[in-house]
C-alpha positions as CSV (number, residue, x, y, z in Angstrom):
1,X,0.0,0.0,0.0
2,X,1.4,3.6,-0.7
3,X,2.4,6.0,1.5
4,X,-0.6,8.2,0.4
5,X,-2.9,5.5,0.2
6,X,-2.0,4.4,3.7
7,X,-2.8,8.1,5.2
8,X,-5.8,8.0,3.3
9,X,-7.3,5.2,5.1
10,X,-6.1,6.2,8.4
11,X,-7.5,9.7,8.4
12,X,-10.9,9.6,10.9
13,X,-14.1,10.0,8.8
14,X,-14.7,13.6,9.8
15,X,-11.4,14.3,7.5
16,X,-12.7,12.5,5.1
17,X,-16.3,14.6,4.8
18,X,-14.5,17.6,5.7
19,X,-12.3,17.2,2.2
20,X,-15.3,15.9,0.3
21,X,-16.6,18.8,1.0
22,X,-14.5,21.3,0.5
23,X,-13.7,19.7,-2.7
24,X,-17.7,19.5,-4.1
25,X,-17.9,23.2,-3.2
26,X,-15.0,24.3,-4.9
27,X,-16.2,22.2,-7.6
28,X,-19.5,24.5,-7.5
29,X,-17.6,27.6,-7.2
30,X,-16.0,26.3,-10.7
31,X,-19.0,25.7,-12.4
32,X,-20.6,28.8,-11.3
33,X,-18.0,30.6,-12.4
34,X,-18.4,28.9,-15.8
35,X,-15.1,27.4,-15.9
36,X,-14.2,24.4,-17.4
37,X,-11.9,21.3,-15.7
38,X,-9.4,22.0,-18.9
39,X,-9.1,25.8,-17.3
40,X,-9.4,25.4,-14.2
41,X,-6.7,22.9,-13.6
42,X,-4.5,24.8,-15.5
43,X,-4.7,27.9,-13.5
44,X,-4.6,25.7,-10.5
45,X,-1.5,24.7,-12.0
46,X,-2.1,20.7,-12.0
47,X,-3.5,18.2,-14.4
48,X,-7.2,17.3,-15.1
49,X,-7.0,14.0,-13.3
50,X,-5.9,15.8,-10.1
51,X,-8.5,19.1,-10.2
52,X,-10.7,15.8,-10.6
53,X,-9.4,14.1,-7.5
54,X,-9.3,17.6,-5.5
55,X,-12.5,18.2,-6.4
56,X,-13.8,15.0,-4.9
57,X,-11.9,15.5,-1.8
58,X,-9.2,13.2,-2.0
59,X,-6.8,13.2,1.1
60,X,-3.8,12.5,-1.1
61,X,-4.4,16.0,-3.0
62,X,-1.6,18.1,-2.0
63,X,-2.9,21.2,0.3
64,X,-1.1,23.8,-2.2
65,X,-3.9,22.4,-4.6
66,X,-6.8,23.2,-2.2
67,X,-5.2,26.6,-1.3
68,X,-4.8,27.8,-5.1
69,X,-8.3,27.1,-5.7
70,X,-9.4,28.8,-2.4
71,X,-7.4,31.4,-4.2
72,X,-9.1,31.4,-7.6
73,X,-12.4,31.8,-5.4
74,X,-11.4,34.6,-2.9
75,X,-11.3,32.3,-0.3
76,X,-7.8,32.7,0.5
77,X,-7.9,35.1,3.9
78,X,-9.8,32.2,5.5
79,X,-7.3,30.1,4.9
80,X,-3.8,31.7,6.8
81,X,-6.5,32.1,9.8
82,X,-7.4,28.4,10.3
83,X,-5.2,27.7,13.3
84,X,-4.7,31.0,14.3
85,X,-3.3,30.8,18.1
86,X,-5.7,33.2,19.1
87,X,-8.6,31.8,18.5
88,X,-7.4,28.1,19.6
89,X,-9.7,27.3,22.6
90,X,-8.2,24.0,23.2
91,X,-5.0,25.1,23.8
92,X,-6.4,28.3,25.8
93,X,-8.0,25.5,28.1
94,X,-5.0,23.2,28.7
95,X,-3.2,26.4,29.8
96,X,-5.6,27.2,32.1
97,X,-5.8,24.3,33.7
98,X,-2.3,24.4,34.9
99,X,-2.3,27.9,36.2
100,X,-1.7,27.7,39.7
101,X,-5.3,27.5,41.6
102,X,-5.8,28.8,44.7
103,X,-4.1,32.4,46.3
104,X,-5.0,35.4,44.1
């Protein structure tokens, strides 16, 4: 089994829906946009087979890929804020919990 193939099937489902989805709606901002798979993979900057396999959320689709299309659909400032420390509550809480409790 490939190394790709191998992460693939390891990845927990909501991965899995998370990419499918991502890649069906930036397959509907493509069509919307009137764009055909021919164009749009070339100003992705990959190969029809690929936009193809992006666009049906396949975990072995580079993240560059996804990011260039988010590009191509404005989406792009959502994207350098997805694990933004600040807004990380998990991490905010593990902190928390060791701060010393008691005297103020």
């Amino acid at each position: 089994m490939s190394k790709a193939a191998n992460t693939a099937s390891a990845s927990p489902k909501q991965v899995h829906l998370a990419l499918e989805k991502l890649g069906a709606d930036l397959r509907i901002a493509r069509l919307r946009r009137g764009e055909s798979l021919r164009s749009w993979a070339a100003r992705v900057g990959v190969s029809v087979p690929t936009l193809q396999r992006m666009e049906a959320g396949d975990p072995s689709v580079g993240v560059s890929v996804y990011v260039m299309a988010l590009w191509l659909v404005g989406k792009i400032q959502h994207v350098a804020n997805l694990a933004d420390p600040a807004s990380d509550e998990q991490a905010l809480a593990i902190e928390l919990a060791k701060l010393p409790k008691g005297r103020s």
